[in-house]
HTML snippet that shows the backbone in 3Dmol.js (N, CA, C, O; Angstrom):
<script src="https://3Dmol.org/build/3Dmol-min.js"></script>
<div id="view" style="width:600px;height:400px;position:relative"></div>
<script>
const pdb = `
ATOM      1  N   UNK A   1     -55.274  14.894   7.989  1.00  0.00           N
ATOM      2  CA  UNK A   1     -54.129  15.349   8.751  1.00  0.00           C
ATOM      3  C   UNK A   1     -53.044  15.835   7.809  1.00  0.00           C
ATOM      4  O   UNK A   1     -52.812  15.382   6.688  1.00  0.00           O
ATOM      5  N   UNK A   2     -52.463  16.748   8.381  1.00  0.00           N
ATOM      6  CA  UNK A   2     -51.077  17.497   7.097  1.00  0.00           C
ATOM      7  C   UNK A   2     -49.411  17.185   7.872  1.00  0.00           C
ATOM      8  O   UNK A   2     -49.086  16.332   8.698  1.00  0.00           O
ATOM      9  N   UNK A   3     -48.878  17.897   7.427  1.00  0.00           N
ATOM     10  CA  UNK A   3     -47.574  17.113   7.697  1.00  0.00           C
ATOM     11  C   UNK A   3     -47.218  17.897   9.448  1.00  0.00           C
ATOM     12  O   UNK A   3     -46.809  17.291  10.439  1.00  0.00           O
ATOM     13  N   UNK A   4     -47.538  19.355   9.333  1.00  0.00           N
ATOM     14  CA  UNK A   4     -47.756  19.698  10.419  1.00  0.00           C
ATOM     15  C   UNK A   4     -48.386  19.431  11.581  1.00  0.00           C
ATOM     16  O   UNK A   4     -47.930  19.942  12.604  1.00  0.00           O
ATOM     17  N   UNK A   5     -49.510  18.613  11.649  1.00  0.00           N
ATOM     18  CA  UNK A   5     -50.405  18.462  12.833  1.00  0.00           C
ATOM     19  C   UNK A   5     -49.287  17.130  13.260  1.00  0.00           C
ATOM     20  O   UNK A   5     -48.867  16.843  14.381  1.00  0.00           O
ATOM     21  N   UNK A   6     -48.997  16.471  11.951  1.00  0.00           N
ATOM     22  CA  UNK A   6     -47.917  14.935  12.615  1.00  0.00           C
ATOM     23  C   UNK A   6     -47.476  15.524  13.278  1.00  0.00           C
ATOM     24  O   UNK A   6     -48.106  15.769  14.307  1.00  0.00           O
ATOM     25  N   UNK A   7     -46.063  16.137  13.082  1.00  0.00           N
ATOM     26  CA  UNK A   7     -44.865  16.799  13.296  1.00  0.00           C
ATOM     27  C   UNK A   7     -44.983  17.613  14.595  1.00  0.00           C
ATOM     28  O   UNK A   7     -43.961  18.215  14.924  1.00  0.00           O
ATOM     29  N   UNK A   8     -46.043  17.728  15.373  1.00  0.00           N
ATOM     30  CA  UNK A   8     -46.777  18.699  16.583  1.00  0.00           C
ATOM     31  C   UNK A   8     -46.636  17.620  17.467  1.00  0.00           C
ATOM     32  O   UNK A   8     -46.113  17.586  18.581  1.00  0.00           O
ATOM     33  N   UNK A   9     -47.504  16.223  16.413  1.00  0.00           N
ATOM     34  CA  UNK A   9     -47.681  15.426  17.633  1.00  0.00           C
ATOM     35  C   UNK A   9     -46.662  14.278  17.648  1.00  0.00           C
ATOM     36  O   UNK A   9     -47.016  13.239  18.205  1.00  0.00           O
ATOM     37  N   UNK A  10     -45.437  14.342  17.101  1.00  0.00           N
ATOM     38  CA  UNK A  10     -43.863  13.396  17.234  1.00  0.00           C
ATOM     39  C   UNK A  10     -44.249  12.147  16.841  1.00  0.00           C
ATOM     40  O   UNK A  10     -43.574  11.177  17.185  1.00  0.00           O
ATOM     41  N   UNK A  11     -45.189  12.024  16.201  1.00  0.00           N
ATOM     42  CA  UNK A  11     -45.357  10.321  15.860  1.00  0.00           C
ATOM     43  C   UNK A  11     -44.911  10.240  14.394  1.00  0.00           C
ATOM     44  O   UNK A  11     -45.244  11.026  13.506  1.00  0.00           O
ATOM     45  N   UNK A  12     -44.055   9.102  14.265  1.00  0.00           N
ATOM     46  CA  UNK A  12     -43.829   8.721  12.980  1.00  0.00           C
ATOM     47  C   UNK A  12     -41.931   9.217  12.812  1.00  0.00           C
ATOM     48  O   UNK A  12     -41.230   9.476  13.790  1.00  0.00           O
ATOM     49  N   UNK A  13     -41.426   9.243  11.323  1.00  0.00           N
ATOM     50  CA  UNK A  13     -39.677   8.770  11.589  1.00  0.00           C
ATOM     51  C   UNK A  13     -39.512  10.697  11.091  1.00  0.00           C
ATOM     52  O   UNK A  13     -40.304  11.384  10.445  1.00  0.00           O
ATOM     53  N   UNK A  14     -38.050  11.113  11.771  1.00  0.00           N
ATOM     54  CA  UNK A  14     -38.074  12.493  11.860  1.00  0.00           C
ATOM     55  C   UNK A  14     -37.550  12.395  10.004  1.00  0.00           C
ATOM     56  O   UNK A  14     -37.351  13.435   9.375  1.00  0.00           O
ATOM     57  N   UNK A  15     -37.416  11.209   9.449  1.00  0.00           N
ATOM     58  CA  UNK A  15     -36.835  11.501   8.029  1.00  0.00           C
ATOM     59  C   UNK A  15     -38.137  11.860   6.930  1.00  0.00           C
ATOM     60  O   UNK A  15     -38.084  12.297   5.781  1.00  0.00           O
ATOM     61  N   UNK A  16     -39.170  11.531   7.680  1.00  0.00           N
ATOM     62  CA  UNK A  16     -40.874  11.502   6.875  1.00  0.00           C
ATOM     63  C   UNK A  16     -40.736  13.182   6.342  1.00  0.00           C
ATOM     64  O   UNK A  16     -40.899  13.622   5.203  1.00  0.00           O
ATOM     65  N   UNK A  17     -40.332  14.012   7.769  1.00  0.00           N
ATOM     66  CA  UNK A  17     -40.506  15.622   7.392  1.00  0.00           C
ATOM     67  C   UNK A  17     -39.230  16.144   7.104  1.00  0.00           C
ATOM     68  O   UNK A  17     -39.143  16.850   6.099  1.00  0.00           O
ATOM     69  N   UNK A  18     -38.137  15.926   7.838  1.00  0.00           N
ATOM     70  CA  UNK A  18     -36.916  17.079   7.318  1.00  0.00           C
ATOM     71  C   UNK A  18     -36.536  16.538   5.964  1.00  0.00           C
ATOM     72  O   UNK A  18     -36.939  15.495   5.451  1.00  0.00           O
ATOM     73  N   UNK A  19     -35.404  17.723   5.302  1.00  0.00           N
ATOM     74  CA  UNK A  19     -35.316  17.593   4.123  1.00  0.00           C
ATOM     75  C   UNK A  19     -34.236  16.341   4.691  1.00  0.00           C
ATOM     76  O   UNK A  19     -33.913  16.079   5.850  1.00  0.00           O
ATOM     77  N   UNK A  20     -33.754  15.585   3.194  1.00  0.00           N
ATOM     78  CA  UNK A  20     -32.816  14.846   3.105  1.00  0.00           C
ATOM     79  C   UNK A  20     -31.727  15.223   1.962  1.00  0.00           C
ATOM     80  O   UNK A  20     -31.885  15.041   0.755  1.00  0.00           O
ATOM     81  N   UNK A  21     -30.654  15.755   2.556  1.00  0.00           N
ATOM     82  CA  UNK A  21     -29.747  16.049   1.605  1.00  0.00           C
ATOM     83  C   UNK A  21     -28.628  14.823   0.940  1.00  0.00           C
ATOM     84  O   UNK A  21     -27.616  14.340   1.448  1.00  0.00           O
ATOM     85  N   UNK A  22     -29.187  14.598  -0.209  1.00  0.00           N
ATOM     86  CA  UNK A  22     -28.557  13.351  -1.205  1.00  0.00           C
ATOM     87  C   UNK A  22     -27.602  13.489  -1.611  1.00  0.00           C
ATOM     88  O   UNK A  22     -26.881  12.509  -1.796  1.00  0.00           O
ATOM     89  N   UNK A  23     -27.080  15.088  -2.006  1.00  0.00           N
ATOM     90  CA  UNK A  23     -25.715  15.591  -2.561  1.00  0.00           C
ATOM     91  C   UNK A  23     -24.755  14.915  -1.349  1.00  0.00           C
ATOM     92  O   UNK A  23     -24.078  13.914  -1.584  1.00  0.00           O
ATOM     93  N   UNK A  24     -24.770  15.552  -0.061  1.00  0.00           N
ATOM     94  CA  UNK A  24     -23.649  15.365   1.154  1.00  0.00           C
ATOM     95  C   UNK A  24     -23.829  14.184   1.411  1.00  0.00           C
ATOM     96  O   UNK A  24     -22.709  13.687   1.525  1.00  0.00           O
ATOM     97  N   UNK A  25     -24.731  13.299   1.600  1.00  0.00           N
ATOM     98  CA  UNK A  25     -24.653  11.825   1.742  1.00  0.00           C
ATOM     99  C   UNK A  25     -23.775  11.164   0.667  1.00  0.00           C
ATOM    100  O   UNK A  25     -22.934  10.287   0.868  1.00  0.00           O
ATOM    101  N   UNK A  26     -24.064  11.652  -0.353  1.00  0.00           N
ATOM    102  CA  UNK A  26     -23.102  11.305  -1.857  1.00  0.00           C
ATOM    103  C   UNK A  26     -21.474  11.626  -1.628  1.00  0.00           C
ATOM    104  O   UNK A  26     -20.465  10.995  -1.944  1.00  0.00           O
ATOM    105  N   UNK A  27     -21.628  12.578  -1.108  1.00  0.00           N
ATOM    106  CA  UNK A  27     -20.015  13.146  -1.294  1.00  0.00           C
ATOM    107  C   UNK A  27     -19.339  12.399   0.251  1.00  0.00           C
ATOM    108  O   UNK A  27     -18.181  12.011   0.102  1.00  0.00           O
ATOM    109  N   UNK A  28     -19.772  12.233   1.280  1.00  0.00           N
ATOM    110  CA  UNK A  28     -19.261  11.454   2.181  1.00  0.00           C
ATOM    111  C   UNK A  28     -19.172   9.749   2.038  1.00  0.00           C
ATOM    112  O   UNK A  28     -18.391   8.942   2.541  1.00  0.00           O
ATOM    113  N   UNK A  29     -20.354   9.580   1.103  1.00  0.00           N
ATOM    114  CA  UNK A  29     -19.658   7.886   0.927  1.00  0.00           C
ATOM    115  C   UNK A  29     -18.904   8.174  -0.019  1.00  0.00           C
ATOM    116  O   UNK A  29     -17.906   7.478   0.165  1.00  0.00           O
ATOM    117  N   UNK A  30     -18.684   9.099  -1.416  1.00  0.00           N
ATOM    118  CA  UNK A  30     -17.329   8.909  -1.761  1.00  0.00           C
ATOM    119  C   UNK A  30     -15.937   9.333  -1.349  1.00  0.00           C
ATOM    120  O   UNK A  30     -14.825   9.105  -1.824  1.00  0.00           O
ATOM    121  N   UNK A  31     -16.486  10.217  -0.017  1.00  0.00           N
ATOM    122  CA  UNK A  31     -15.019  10.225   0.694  1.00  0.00           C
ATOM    123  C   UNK A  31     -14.481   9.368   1.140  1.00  0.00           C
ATOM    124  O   UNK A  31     -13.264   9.189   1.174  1.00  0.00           O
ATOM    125  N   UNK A  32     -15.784   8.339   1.782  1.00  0.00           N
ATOM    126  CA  UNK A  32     -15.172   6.902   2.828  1.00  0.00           C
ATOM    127  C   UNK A  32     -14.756   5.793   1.488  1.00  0.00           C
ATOM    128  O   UNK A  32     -14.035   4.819   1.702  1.00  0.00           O
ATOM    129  N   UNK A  33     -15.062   5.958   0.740  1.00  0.00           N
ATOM    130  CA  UNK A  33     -14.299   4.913  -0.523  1.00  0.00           C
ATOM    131  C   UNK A  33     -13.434   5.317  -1.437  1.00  0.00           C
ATOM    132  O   UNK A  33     -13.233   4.716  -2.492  1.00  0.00           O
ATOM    133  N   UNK A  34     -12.766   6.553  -1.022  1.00  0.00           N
ATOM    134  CA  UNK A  34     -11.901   6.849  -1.308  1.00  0.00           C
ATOM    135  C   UNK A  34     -10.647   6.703  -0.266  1.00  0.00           C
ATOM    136  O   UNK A  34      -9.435   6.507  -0.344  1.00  0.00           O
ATOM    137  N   UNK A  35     -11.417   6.867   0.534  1.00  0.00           N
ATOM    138  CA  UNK A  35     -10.210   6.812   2.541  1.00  0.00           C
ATOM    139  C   UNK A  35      -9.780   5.017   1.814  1.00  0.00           C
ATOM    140  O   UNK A  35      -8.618   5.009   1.407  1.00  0.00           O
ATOM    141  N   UNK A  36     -10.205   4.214   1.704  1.00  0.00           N
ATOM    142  CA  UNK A  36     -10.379   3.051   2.162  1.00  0.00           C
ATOM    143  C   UNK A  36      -9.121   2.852   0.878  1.00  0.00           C
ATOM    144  O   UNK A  36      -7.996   2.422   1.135  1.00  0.00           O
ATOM    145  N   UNK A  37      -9.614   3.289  -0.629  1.00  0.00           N
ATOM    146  CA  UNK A  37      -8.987   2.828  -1.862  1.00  0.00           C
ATOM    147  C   UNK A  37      -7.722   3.288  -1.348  1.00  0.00           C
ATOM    148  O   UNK A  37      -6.876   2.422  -1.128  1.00  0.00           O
ATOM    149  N   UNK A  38      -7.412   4.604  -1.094  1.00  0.00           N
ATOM    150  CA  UNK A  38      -6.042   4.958  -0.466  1.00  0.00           C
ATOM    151  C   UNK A  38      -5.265   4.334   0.767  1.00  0.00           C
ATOM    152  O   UNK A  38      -4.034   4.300   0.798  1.00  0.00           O
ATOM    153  N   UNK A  39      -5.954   3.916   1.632  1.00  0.00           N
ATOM    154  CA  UNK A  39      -5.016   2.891   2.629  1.00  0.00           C
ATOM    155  C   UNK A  39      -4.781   1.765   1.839  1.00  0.00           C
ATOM    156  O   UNK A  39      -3.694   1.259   2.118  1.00  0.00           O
ATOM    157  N   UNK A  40      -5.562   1.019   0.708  1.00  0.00           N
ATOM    158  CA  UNK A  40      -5.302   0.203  -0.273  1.00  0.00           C
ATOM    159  C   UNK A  40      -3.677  -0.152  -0.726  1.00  0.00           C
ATOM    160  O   UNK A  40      -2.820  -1.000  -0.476  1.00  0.00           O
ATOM    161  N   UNK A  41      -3.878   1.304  -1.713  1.00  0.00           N
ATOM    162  CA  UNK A  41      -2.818   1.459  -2.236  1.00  0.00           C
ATOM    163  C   UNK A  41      -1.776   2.185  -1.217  1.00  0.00           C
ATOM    164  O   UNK A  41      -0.673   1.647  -1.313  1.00  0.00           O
ATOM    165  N   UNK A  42      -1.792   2.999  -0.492  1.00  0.00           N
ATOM    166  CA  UNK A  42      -0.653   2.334   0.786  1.00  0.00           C
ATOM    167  C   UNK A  42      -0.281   1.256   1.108  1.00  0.00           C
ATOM    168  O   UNK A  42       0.934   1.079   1.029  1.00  0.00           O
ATOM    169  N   UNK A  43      -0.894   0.430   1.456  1.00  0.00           N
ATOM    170  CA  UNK A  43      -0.702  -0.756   1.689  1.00  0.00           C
ATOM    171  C   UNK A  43       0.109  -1.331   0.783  1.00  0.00           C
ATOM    172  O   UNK A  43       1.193  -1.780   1.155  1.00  0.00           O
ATOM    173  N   UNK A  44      -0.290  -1.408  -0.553  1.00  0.00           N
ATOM    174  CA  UNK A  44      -0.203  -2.127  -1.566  1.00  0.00           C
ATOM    175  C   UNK A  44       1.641  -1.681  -1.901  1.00  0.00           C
ATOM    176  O   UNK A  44       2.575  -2.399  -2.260  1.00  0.00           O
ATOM    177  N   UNK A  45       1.605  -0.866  -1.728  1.00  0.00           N
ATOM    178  CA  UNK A  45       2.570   0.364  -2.006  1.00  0.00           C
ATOM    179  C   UNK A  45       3.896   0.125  -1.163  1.00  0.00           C
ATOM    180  O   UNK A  45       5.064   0.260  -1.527  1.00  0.00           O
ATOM    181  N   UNK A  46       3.257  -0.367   0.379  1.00  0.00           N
ATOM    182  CA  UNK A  46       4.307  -0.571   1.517  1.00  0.00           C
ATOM    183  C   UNK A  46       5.219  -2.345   1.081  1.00  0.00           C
ATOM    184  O   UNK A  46       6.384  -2.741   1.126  1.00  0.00           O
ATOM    185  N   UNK A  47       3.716  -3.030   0.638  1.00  0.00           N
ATOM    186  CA  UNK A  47       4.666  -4.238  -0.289  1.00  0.00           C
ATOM    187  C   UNK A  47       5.377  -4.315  -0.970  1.00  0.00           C
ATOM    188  O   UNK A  47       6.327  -5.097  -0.941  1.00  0.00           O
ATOM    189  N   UNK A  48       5.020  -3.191  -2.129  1.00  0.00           N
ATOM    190  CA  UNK A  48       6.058  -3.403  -3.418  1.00  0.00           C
ATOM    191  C   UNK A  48       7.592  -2.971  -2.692  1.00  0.00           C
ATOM    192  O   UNK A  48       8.626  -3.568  -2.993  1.00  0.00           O
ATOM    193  N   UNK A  49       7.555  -1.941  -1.783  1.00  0.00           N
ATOM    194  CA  UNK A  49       8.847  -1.821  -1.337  1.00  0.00           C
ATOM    195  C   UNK A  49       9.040  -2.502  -0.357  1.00  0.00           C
ATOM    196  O   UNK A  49       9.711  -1.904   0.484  1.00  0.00           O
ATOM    197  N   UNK A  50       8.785  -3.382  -0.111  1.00  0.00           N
ATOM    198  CA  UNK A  50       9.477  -4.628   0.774  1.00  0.00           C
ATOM    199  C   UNK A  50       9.848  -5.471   0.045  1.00  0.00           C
ATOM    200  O   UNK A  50      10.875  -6.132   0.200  1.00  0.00           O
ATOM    201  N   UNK A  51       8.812  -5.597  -1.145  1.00  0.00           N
ATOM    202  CA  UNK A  51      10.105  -6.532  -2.093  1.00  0.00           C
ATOM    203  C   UNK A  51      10.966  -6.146  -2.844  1.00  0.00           C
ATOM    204  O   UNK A  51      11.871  -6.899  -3.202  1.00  0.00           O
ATOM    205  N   UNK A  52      10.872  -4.903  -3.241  1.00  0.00           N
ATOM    206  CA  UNK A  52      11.816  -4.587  -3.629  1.00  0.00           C
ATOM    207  C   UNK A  52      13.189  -4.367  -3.039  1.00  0.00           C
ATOM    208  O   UNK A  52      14.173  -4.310  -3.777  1.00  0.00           O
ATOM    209  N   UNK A  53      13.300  -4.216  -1.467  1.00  0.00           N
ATOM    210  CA  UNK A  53      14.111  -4.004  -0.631  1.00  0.00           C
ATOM    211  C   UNK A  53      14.547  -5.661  -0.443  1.00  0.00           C
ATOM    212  O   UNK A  53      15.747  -5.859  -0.251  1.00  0.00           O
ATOM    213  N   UNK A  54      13.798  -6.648  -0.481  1.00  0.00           N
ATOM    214  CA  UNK A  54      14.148  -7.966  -0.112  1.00  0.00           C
ATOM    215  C   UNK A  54      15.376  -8.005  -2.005  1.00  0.00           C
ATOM    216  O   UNK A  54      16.579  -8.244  -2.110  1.00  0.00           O
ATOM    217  N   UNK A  55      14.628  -7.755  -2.808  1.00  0.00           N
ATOM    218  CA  UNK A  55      15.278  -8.226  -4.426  1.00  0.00           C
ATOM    219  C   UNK A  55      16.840  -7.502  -4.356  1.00  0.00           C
ATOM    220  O   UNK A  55      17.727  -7.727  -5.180  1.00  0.00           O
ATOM    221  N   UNK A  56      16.929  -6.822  -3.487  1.00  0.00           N
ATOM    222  CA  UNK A  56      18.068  -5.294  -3.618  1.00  0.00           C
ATOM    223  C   UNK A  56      19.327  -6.161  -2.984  1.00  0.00           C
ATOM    224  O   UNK A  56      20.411  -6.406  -3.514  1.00  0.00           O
ATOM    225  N   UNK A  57      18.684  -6.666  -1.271  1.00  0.00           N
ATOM    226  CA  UNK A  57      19.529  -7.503  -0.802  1.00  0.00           C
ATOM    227  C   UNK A  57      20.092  -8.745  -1.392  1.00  0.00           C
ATOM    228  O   UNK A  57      21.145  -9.139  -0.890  1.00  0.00           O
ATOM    229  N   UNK A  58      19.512  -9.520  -2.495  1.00  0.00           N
ATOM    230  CA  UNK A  58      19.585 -10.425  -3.042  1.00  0.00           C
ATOM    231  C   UNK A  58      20.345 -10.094  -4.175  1.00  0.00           C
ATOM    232  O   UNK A  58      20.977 -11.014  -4.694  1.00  0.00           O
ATOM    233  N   UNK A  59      20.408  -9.100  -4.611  1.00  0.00           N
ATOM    234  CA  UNK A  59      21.265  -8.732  -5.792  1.00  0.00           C
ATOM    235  C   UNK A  59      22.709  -8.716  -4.994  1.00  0.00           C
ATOM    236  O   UNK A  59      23.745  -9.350  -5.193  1.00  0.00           O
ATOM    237  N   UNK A  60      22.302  -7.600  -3.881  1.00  0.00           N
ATOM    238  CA  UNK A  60      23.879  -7.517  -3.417  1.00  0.00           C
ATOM    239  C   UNK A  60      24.598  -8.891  -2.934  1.00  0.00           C
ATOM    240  O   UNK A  60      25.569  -9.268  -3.590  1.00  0.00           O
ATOM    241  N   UNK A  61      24.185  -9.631  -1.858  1.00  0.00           N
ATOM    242  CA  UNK A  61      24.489 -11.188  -2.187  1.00  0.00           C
ATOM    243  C   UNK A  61      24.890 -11.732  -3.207  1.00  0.00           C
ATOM    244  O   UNK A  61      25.983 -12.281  -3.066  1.00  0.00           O
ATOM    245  N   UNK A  62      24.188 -11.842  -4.745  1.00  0.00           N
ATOM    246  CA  UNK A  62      24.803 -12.529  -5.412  1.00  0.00           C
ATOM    247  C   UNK A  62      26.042 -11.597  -6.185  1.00  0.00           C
ATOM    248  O   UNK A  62      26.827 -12.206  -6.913  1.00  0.00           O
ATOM    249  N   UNK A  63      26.199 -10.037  -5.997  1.00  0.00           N
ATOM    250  CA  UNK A  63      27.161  -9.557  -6.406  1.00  0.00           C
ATOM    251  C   UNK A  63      28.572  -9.853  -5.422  1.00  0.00           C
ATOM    252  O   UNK A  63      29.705 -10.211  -5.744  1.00  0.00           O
ATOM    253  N   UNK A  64      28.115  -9.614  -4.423  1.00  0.00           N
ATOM    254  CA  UNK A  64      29.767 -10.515  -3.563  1.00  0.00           C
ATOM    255  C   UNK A  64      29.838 -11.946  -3.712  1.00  0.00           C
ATOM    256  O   UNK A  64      30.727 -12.754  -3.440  1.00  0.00           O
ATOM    257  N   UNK A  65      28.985 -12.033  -4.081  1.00  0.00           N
ATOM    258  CA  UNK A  65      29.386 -14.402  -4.309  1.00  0.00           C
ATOM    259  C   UNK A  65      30.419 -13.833  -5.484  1.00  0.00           C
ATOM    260  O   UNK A  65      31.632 -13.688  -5.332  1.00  0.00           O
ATOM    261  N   UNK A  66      29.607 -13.523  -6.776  1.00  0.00           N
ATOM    262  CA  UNK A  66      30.618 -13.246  -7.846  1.00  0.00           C
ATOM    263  C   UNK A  66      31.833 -13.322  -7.338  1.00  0.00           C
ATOM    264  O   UNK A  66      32.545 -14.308  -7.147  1.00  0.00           O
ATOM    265  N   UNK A  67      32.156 -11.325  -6.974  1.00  0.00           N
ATOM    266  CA  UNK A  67      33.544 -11.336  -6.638  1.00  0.00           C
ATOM    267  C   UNK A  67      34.229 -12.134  -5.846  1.00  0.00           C
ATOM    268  O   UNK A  67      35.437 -12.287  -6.033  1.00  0.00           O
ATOM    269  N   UNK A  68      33.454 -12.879  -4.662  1.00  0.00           N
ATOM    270  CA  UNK A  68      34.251 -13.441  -3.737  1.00  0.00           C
ATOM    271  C   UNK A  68      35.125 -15.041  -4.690  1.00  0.00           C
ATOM    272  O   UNK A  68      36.197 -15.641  -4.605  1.00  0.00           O
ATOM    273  N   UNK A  69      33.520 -15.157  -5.749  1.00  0.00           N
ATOM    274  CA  UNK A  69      34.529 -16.114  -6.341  1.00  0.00           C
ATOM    275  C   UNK A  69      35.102 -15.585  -7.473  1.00  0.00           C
ATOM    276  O   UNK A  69      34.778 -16.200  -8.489  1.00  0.00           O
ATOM    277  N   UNK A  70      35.854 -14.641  -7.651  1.00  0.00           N
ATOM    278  CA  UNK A  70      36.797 -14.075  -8.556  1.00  0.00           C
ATOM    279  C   UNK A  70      37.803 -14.133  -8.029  1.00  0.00           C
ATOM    280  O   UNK A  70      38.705 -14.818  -8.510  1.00  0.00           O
ATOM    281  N   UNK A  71      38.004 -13.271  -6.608  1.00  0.00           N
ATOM    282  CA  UNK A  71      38.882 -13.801  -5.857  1.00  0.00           C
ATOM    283  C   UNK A  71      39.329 -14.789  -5.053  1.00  0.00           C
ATOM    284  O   UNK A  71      40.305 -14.612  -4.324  1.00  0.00           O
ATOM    285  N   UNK A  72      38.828 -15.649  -5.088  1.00  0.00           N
ATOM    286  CA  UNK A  72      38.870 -17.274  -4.842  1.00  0.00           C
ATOM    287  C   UNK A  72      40.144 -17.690  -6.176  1.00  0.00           C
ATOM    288  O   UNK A  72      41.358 -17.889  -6.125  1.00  0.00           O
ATOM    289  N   UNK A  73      39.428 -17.689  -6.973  1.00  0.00           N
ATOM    290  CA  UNK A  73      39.791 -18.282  -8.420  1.00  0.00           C
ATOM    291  C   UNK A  73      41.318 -16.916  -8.535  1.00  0.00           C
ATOM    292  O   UNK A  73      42.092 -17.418  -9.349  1.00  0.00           O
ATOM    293  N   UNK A  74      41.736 -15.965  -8.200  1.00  0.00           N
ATOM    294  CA  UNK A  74      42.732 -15.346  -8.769  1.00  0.00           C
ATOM    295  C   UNK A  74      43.614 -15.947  -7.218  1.00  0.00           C
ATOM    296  O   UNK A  74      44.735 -16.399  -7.454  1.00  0.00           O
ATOM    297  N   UNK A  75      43.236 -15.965  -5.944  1.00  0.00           N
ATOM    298  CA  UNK A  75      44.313 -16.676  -4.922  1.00  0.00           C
ATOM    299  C   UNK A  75      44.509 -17.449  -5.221  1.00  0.00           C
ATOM    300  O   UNK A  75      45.630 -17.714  -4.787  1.00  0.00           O
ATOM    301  N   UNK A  76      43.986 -18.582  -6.071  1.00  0.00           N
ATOM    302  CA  UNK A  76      44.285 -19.790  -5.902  1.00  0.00           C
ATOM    303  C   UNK A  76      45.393 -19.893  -7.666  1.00  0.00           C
ATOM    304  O   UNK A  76      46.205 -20.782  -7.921  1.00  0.00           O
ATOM    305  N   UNK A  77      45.127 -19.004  -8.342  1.00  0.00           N
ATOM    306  CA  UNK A  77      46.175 -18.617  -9.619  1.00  0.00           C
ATOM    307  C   UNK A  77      47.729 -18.274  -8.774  1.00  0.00           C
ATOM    308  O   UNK A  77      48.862 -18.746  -8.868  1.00  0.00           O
ATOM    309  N   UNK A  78      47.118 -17.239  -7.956  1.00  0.00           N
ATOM    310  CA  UNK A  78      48.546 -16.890  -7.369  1.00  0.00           C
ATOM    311  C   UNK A  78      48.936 -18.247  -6.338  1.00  0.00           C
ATOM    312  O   UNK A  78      50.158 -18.217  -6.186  1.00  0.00           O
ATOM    313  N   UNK A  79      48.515 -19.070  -5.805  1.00  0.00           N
ATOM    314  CA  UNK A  79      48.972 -20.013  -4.809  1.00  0.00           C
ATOM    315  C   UNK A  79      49.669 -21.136  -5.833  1.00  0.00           C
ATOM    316  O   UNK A  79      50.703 -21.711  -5.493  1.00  0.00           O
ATOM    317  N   UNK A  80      49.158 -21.345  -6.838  1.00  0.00           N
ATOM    318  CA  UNK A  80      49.855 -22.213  -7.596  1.00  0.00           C
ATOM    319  C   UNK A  80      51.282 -21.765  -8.542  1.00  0.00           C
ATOM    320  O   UNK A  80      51.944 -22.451  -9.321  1.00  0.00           O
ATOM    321  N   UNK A  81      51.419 -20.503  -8.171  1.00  0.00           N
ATOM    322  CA  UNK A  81      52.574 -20.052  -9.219  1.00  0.00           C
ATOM    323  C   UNK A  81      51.915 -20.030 -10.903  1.00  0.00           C
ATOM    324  O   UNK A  81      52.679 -20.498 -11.747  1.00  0.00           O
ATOM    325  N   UNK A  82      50.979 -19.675 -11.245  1.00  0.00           N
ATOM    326  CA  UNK A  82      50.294 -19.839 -12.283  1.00  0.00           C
ATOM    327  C   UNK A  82      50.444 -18.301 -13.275  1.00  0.00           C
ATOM    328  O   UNK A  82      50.589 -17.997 -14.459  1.00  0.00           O
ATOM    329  N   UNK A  83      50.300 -17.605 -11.920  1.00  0.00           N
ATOM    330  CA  UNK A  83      50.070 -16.071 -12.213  1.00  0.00           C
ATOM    331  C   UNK A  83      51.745 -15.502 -12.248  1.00  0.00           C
ATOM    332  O   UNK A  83      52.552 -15.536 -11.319  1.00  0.00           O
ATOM    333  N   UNK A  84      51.925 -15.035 -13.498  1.00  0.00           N
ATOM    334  CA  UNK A  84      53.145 -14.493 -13.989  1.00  0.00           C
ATOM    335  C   UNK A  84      53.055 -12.897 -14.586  1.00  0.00           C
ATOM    336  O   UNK A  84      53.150 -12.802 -15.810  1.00  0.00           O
ATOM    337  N   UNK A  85      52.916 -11.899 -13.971  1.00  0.00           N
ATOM    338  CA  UNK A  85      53.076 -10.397 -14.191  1.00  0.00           C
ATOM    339  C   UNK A  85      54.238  -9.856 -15.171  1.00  0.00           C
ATOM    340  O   UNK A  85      54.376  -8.647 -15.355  1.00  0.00           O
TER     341      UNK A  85
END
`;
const viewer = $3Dmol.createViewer("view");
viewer.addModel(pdb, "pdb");
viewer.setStyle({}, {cartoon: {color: "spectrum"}});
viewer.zoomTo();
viewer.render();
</script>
């Protein structure tokens, strides 16, 4: 029997006779692992700026504690008569 008389009579897997192209199978799983590495680093990406947005707020916080206690410490110069211009 040849590949033709099969192929007449449908028995057996349709991958036995058509060609199989290895290049496009190749290039679509490295598209899908590339899709995947890139939502990755999106991801990864959407974190770093959340903490960095959390570290930003935290700076600004401790920059008004400072001043607030600068000006704490200079009202309380001026409340005592301390402070002489």
């Amino acid at each position: 029997m040849n590949r033709s008389s099969l192929r007449s009579q449908g028995s057996g897997s349709r991958y036995l006779y058509e060609p199989f192209d290895s290049a496009h199978a190749r290039i679509e799983a490295l598209e899908r692992v590339l899709d995947e590495r890139w939502a990755a680093l999106e991801g990864s990406l959407k974190k770093i700026d959340e903490a960095v947005d959390r570290l930003e707020k935290r700076l600004w916080v401790a920059v008004f504690g400072v001043a607030t206690a600068m000006l704490g410490q200079l009202v309380s110069v001026v409340m005592d008569g301390r402070f002489h211009p």
